[in-house]
KOLVO-348093 format. One line per 3 residues: their letters; for each residue x, y, z of C-alpha. Coordinates in steps of 0.2 Angstrom, whole numbers. Example, Ala and Ser with C-alpha at 12.3 -4.5 7.8 and 13.67 -1.06 7.14 Angstrom:
# residues 2
as = 62/-22/39; 68/-5/36 .
# end
This chain:
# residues 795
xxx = -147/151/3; -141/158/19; -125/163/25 .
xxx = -123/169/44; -111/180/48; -101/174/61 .
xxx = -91/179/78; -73/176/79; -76/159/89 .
xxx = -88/153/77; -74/157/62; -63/143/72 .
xxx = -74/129/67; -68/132/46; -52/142/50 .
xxx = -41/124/48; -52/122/29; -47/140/24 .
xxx = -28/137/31; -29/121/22; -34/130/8 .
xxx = -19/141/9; -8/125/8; -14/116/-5 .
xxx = -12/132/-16; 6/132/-9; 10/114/-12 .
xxx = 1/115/-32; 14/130/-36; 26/119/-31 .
xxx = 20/106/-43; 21/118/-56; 2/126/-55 .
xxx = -5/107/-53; -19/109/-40; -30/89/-40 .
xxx = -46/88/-30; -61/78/-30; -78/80/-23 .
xxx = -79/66/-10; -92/76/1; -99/91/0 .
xxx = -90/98/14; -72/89/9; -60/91/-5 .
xxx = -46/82/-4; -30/90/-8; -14/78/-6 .
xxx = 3/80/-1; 18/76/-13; 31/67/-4 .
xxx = 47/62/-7; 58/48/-4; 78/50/-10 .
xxx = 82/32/-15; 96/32/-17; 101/41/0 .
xxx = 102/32/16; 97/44/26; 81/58/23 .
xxx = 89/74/20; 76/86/32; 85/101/24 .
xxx = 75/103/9; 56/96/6; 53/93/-15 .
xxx = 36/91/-22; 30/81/-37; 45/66/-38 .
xxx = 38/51/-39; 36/39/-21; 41/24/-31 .
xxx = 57/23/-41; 55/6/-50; 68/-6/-51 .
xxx = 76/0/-67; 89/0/-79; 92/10/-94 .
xxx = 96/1/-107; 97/14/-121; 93/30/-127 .
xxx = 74/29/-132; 61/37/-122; 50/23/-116 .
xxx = 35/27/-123; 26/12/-124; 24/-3/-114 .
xxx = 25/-21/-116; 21/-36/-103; 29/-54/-101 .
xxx = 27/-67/-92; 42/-76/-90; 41/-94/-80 .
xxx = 58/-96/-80; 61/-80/-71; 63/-89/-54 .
xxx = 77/-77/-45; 80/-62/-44; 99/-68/-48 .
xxx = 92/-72/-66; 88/-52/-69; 105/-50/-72 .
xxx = 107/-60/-88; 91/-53/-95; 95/-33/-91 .
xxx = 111/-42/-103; 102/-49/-117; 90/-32/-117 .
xxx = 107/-22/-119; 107/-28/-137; 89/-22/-143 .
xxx = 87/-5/-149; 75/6/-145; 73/-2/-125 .
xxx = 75/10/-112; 71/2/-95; 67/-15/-87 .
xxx = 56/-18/-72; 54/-35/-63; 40/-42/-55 .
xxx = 46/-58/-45; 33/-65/-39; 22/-64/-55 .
xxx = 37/-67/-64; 33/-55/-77; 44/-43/-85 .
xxx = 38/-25/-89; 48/-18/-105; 47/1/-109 .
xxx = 54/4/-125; 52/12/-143; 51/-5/-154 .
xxx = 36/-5/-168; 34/-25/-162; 41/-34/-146 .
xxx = 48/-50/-157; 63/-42/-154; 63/-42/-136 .
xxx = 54/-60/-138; 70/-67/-146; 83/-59/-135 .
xxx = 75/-67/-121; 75/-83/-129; 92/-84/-132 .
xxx = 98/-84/-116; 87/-99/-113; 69/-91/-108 .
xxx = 55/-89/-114; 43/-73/-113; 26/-74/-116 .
xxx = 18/-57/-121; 3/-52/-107; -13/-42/-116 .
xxx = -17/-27/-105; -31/-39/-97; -21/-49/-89 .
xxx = -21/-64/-101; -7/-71/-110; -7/-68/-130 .
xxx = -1/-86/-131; -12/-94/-116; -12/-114/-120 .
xxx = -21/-125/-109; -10/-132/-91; 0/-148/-96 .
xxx = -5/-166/-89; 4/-169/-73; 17/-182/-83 .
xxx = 21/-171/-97; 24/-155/-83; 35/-168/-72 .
xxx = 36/-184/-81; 56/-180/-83; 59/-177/-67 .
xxx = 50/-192/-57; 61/-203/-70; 77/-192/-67 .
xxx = 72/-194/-48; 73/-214/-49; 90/-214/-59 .
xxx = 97/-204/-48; 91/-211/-31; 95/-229/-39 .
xxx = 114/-223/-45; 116/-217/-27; 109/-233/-22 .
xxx = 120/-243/-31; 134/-231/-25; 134/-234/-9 .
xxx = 134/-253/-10; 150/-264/-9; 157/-260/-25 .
xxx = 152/-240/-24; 155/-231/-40; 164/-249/-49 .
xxx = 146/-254/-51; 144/-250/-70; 126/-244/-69 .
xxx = 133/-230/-55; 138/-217/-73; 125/-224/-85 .
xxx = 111/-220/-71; 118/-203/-66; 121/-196/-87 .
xxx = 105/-202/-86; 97/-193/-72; 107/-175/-79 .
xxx = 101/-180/-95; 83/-178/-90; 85/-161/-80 .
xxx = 98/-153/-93; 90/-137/-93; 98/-135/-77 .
xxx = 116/-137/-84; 110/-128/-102; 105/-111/-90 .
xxx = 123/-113/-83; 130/-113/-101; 121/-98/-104 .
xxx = 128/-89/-86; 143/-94/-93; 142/-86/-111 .
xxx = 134/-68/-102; 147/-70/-88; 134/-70/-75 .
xxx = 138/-79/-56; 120/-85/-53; 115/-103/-47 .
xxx = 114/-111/-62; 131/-108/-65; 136/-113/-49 .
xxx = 127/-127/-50; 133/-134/-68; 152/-131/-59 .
xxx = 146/-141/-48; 140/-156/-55; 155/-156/-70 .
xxx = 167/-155/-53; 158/-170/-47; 161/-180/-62 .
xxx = 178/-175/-64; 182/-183/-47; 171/-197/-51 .
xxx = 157/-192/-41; 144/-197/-54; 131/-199/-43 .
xxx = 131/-185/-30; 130/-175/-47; 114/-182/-54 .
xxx = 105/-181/-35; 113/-162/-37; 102/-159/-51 .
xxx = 89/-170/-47; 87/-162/-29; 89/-143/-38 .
xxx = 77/-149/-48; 63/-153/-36; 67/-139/-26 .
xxx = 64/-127/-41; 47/-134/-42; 42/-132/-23 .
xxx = 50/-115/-26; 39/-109/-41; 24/-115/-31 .
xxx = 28/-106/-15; 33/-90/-27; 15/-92/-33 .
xxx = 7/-93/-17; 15/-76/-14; 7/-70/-28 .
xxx = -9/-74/-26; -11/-62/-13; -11/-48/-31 .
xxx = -22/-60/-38; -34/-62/-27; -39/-40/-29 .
xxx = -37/-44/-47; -51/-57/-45; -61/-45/-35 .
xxx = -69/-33/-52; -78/-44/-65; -72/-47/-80 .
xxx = -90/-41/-90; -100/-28/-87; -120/-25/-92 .
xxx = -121/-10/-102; -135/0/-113; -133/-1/-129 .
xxx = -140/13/-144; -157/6/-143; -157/5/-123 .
xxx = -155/-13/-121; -144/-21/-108; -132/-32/-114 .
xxx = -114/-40/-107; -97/-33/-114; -79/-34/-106 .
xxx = -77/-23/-93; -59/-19/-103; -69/-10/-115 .
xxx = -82/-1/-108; -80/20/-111; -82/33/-99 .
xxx = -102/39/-98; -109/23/-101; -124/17/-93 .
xxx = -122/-1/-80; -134/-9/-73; -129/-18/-57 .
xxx = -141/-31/-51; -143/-37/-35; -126/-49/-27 .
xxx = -117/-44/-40; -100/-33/-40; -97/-18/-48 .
xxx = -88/-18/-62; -79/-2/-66; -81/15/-54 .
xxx = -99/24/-58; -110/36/-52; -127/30/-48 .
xxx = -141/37/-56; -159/28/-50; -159/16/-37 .
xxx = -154/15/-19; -144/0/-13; -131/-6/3 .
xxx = -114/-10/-5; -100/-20/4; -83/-9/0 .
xxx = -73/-20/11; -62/-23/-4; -57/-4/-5 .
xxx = -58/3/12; -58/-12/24; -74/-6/31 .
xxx = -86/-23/32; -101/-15/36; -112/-11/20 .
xxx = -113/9/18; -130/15/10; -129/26/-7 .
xxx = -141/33/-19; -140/43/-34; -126/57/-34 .
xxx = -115/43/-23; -99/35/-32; -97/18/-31 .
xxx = -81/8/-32; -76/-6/-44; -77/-22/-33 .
xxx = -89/-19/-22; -105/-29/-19; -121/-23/-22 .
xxx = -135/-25/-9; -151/-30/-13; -158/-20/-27 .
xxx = -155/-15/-44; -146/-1/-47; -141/10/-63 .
xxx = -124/21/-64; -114/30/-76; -99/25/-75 .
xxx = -85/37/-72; -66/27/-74; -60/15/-86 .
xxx = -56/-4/-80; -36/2/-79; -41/17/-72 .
xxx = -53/11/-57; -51/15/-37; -47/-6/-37 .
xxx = -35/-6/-53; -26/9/-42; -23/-2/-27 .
xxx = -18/-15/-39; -4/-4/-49; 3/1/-31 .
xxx = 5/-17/-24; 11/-22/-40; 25/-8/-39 .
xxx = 31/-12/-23; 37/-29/-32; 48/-17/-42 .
xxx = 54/-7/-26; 69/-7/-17; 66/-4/2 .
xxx = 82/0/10; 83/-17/20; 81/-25/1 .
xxx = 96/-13/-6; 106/-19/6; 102/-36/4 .
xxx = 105/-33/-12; 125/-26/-10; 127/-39/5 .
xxx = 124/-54/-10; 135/-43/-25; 149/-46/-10 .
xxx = 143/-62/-3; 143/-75/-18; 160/-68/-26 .
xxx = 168/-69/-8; 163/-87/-7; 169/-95/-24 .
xxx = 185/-87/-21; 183/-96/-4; 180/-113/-14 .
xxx = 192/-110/-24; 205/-104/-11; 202/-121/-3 .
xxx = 203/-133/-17; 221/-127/-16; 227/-123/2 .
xxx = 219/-138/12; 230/-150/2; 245/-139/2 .
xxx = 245/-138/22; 242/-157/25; 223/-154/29 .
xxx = 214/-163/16; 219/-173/1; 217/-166/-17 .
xxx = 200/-178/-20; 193/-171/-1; 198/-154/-4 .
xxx = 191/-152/-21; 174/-159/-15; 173/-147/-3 .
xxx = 176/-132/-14; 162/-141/-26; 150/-141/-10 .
xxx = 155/-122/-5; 150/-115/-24; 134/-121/-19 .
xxx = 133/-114/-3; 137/-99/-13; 120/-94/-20 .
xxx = 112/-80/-11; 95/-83/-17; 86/-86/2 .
xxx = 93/-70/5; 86/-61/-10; 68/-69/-11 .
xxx = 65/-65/6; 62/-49/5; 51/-44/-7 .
xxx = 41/-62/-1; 39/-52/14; 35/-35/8 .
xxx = 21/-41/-4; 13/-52/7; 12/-37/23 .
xxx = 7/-26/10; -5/-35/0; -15/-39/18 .
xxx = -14/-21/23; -23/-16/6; -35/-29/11 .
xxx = -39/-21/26; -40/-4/17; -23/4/19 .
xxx = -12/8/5; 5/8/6; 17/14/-6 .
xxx = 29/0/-5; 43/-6/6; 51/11/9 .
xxx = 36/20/17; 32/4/29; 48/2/35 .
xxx = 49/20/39; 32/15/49; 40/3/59 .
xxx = 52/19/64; 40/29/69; 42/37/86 .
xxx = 31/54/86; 16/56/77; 7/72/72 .
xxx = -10/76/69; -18/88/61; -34/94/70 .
xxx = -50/96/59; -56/80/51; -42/71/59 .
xxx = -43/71/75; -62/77/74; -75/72/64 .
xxx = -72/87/51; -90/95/53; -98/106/66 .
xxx = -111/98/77; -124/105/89; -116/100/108 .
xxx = -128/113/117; -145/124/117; -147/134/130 .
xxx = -165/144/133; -170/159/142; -185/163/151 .
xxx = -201/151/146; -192/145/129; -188/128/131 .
xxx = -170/120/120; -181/110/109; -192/126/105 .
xxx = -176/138/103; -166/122/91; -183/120/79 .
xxx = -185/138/75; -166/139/73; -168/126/61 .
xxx = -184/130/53; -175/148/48; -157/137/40 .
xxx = -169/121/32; -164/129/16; -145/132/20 .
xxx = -133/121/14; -118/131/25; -108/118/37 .
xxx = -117/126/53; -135/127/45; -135/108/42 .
xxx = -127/105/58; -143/114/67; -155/106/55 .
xxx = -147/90/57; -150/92/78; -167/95/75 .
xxx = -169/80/65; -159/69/76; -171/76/89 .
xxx = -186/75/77; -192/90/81; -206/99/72 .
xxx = -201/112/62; -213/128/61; -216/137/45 .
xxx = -205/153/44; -210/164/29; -199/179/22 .
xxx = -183/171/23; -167/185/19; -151/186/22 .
xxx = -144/200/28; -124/202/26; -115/200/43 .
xxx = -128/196/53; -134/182/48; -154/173/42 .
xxx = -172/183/46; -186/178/44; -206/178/50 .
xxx = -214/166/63; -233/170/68; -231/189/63 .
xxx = -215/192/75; -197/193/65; -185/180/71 .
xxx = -166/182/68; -153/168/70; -135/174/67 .
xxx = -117/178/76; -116/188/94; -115/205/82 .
xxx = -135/201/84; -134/204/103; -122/216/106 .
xxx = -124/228/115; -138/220/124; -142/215/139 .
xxx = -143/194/141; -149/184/154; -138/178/167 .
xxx = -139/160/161; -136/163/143; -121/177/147 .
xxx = -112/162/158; -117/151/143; -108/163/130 .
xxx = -94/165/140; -90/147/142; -91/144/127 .
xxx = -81/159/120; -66/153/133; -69/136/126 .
xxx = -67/142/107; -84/134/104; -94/143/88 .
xxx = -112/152/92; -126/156/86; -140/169/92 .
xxx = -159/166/90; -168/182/93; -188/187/92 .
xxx = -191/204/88; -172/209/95; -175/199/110 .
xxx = -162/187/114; -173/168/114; -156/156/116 .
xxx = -140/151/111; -135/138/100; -116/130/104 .
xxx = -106/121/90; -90/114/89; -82/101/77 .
xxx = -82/85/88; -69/74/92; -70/56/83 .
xxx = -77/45/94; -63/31/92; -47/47/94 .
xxx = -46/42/112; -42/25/111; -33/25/98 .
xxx = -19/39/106; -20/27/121; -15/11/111 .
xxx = -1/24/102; 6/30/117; 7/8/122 .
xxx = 17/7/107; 30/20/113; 23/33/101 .
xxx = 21/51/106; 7/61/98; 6/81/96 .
xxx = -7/91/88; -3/103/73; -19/115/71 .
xxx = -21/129/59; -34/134/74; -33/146/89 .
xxx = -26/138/102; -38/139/115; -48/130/103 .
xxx = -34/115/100; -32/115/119; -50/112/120 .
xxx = -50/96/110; -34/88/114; -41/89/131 .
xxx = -56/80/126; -46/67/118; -31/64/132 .
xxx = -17/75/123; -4/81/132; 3/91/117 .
xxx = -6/103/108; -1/118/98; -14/130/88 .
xxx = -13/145/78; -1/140/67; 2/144/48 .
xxx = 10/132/37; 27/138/38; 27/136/57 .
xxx = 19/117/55; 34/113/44; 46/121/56 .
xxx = 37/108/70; 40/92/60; 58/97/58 .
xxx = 61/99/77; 51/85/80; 62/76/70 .
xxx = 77/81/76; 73/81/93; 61/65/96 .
xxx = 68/54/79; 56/48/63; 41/58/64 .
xxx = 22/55/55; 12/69/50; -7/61/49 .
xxx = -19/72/40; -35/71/28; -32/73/13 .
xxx = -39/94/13; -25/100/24; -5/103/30 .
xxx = 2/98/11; 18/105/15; 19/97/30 .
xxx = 14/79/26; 28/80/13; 42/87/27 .
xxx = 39/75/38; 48/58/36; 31/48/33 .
xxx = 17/57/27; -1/46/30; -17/56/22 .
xxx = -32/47/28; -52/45/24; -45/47/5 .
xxx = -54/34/-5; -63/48/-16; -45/57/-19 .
xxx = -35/53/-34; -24/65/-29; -18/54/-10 .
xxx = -18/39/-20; -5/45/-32; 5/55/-17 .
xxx = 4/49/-3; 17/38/8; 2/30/13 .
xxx = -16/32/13; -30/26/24; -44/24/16 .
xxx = -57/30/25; -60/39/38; -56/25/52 .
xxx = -42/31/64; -41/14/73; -32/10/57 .
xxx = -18/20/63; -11/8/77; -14/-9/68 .
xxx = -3/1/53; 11/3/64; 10/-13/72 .
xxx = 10/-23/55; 25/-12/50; 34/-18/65 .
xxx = 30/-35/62; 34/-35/45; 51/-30/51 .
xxx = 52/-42/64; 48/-55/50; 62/-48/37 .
xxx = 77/-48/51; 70/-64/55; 72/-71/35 .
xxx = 90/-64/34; 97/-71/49; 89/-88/45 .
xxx = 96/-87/27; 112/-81/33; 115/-93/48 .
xxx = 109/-107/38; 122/-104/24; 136/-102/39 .
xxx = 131/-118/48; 134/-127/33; 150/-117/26 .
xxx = 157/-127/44; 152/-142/39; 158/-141/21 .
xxx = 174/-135/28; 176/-148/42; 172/-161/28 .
xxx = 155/-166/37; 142/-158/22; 139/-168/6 .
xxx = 133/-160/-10; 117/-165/-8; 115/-158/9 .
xxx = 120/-141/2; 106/-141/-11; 95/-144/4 .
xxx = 102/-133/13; 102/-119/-1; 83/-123/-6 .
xxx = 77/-127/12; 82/-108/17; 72/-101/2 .
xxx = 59/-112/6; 57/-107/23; 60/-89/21 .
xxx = 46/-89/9; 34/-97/21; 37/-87/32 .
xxx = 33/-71/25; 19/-79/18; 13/-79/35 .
xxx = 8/-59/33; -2/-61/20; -14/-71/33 .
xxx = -15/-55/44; -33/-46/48; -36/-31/58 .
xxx = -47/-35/71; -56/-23/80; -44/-9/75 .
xxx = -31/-18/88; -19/-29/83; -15/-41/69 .
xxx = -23/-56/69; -11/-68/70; -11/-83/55 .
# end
């Protein structure tokens, strides 16, 4: 293997690696000695940032940058002293607000041995990490405050899965409760109203029927829990009280029907988790003892075993290919729908389709453990997130639904006493403003609308670690870029040849080539990969050495031929053309290389790490968006000036050690608002982590970004960046749209209640309807595709 010895100018084209190198030791003694990489490519090792997120701050404190916290702080509650270590699943259908989290963080404060709760929503399941030798404790808690929790194997099936119920046992009860009801309203609002003596039969009737409703009210009750069941049962037992019978049955009945058209938009929202769930196989064709191929659970194939993955089919866990070449569609990892050709040595990731031939591959992940089952855990966990919009949602609703009872209350009494409403009037509307009372539209909307956004951005292969780092997105107003496989393609290419005397380019790049066929240095297979792309012929070299310094010799035809750095020339005398050449280049910061035949100078080879093709554009759409972009390079400057001028960037900065990129992102920040840092995944660790959103990108091979990063692109698609941002902002838009739809809605009707114009059966519309439409609406951005690197498509 060769090694040439290069010029200062050539040094430029690895000086961010080796600066990157620096960094990454820097930000593994931060982690306490931890340095992660994984070999991706030859030429890349991905080394990511640690960033940190204070939750429980409102504002990023710039002072002080902290490795190694966690970039997700689950929605938790400590409910004892144990340490957590194991982990139980439930599935829990009854589990239908986020209201309802309340009375089961009470009813876990009981059991022994539970140390932390998180909630999944939408899945409606229930993650318990605790200490406890069997869960039926857990099992029975839950049950007693009127749920049911179903345990969930680490597959993803529930331990007591029974087949779906027939259409009239799942809603026999309510279509009969429906026609009680609607009959007893019927009959009350004939000529004899409520006299008629099937009006109060009807209606106990119609409650009868849906009494789960009034029985999760007594259990609010008993836990001292202001949720919407109790509101509800208040409701209902004021209605009968002032002989109101059958508002209070269509109450129910309405609440009812509303819970079901809830669930199942709830479960739409889900399916967007789901459907990447759906995307590995549940089996997988393995070797047994003998060498036989046989089907197992994917669950429970090891590490090193042999797959064999036919044509069409997906791959079933992560795996190293050992024979066979094949084209594999990895759109469900990095978004990327054109097939990408692999052979053995090349990984491939669970869920992606095999081309057209049979492959074998060791695999090298468990099924928990996969690229897929990675991008699974981290939309899951946003579920479990608090973005900040959401914590204050959250306070806003704490304040909100207390305010208003006392409201209701505060009428049933005044509005009589000043003359405005009789007794009867006034405690109707108190009935219909506890309904109002319920924040549920306001609390569903938000994570409805985080997991749909970020569920379609996995989709298109970016992976963002829940709502926190996407609204920080939406913020953004300067990005900074990190120059070497960033902004450039990461690799040295051949951009020029120049000749002297009767040597032609072609003849000067195929000996150059000839002499590094064997190399595998970052500037030998850029010269040899020229000389392919030009298919050139390559002429036999013999004696092949290395000497220190100076580069690669070697024999062609009984004359010595040298290829190395400008030590090879100097002090000699080059030829007009070729001096100009060098010095161009050398002004430009472009790398050379020297061929020489018997210590005469032949030609020049010129290299440089080129800009990616799609940079261009993509600062362009940036700077559409009102986002500012600056180049932070590790590099000399003449050489960071030379590429941002290639690509249209105004602001470039080179030569800078780590300390100095930090010290950049904080006066960015302070002076221009939320700043990006954009890197690959090899460099600037420190400084992805200071700045206020840190985006490593081309990381599908790092385990490392997917653990760290605030968000991570995939692969190595810069186009990415813009449709990111714009999806952020429209996700916002979409949130701040929810709230004030939510919130108006509940204010329109707080008038009418309070003007006597709203009926109890128009608040639970009212109530339902909000959470109805919030839901569909943020449905609406798990429909979102990137098309052409541009903009959402919209739904």
């Amino acid at each position: 293997m060769s090694r040439h010895a290069h010029h200062p100018h050539e040094e430029t084209l690895c000086q961010d690696r080796e600066r990157g190198g620096h960094e990454a030791v820097e930000a593994s003694a931060c982690c306490g000695g931890r340095h992660e990489h994984n070999e991706h490519d030859a030429h890349r090792h991905h080394h990511d940032h640690d960033h940190e997120h204070d939750h429980d701050q409102e504002a990023h404190d710039h002072g002080a940058s902290s490795c190694c916290a966690p970039s997700i702080v689950p929605l938790t509650r400590p409910v004892s002293d144990g340490k957590g270590e194991r982990t139980s699943r439930f599935r829990i259908e009854a589990m239908d607000c986020p209201t309802e989290a309340k009375l089961i963080e009470k009813a876990m404060e009981k059991v022994a041995g539970v140390a932390r709760l998180e909630f999944h929503f939408i899945e409606r399941t229930l993650i318990v990490h605790h200490d406890l030798a069997e869960t039926a404790p857990v099992v029975e808690a839950i049950g007693r405050i009127g749920m049911q929790a179903v345990p969930i194997d680490d597959d993803g099936s529930s331990t007591a899965a029974s087949p779906p119920p027939s259409f009239w046992r799942a809603h026999g009860g309510l279509v009969a409760a429906s026609a009680a009801a609607f009959a007893a309203e019927a009959l009350s609002l004939s000529a004899r109203g409520d006299l008629d003596p099937l009006v109060l039969p009807l209606s106990l009737l119609a409650m009868v029927l849906v009494r789960g409703i009034l029985y999760k009210g007594w259990i609010a009750l008993k836990h001292f829990t202001l949720n919407i069941h109790f509101l509800m049962t208040l409701a209902v037992i004021g209605a009968l009280i002032i002989g109101e019978s059958s508002e209070g049955a269509m109450v129910l009945v309405l609440f009812a029907l509303a819970e079901k058209l809830e669930a199942g938009a709830l479960s739409r929202a889900g399916e967007a988790v789901r459907a990447l769930m759906s995307l590995a196989p549940d089996t997988a064709r393995v070797a047994d003892a003998e060498g036989n191929w046989r089907d197992v659970p994917a669950a429970r194939v090891a590490l090193g075993e042999r797959l064999l993955i036919r044509p069409g089919e997906r791959v079933p866990l992560d795996a190293v290919i050992e024979s066979g070449e094949s084209r594999f569609n990895e759109s469900a990892i990095t978004g990327e729908s054109l097939p990408v050709e692999k052979g053995p040595g090349a990984t491939v990731w669970a869920g992606s389709i095999n081309g057209d031939r049979v492959i074998e591959a060791r695999v090298q992940a468990l099924a928990d453990d996969t690229l897929l089952a990675r991008i699974i855990h981290r939309v899951r966990d946003a579920q479990a997130t608090r973005a900040p919009i959401q914590r204050f949602v959250d306070r806003f609703a704490a304040v909100y639904t207390p305010v208003v009872v006392l409201l209701a209350l505060a009428a049933a009494i005044a509005l009589p006493l000043l003359g405005l409403r009789t007794w009867h009037q006034a405690l109707y509307t108190s009935l219909v403003m506890l309904v109002i009372a319920c924040p549920c539209a306001m609390v569903i909307a938000t994570p409805v609308t985080l997991v749909s956004a970020l569920a379609s951005l996995a989709r298109n292969g970016i992976l963002v670690k829940g709502g926190e780092p996407l609204e920080m997105a939406a913020r953004i107003r300067t990005i900074a870029f990190d120059k070497t496989g960033t902004l450039t393609q990461g690799q040295p290419r051949v951009i020029a040849v120049t000749a002297t005397g009767s040597e032609t380019a072609d003849s000067v790049l195929a000996r150059a080539a000839a002499l590094d066929a064997h190399s595998t240095h970052p500037l030998a297979r850029a010269v040899v990969a020229a000389a392919a792309e030009a298919k050139l012929v390559l002429p036999e070299v013999s004696g092949i050495e290395e000497q220190a310094g100076f580069g690669v010799h070697g024999r062609l035809e009984g004359k010595g031929l040298s290829l190395g750095s400008q030590r090879l020339v100097a002090g000699s005398d080059l030829a007009p053309g070729l001096a100009d050449a060098a010095a161009r280049a050398a002004d430009e910061g472009r790398g050379m290389l020297f061929l020489l035949e018997e210590g005469r100078p032949l030609g020049m080879i010129t290299l440089a790490d080129a800009p990616r093709p799609e940079a261009a554009a993509v600062l362009g759409e940036l700077e559409r968006l009102g986002i500012g972009g600056i180049m932070l390079s590790g590099d000399q400057p003449r050489v960071a000036a030379t590429v941002a001028n290639e690509i249209g960037l105004a602001r470039a900065e080179g030569g800078l050690l780590p300390d100095d990129k930090l010290a950049r992102i904080g006066r960015l920040s302070r002076e221009e608002g939320p700043v990006a840092m954009v890197g690959d995944g090899v460099n600037d660790a420190p400084a992805l982590a200071r700045a206020d959103l840190g985006i490593a990108m081309g990381a599908a091979g790092s385990d490392a970004a997917l653990e760290t990063a605030g968000v991570v692109l995939m692969d190595d698609r810069l186009d990415k960046l813009p449709w990111l941002l714009k999806m952020a902002r429209r996700t916002k838009r979409v949130l701040s749209a929810n709230l004030v739809i939510a919130i108006l809605i509940k204010v329109v009707f707080f008038g009418l209640a309070l003007t006597g114009y709203a009926t109890l059966w128009m608040a639970v519309f009212a109530d339902v309807g909000a959470s109805l439409i919030v839901i569909g609406n943020g449905l609406r951005l798990g429909r979102a595709k990137m098309v052409s690197g541009q903009a959402p498509a919209q739904p």
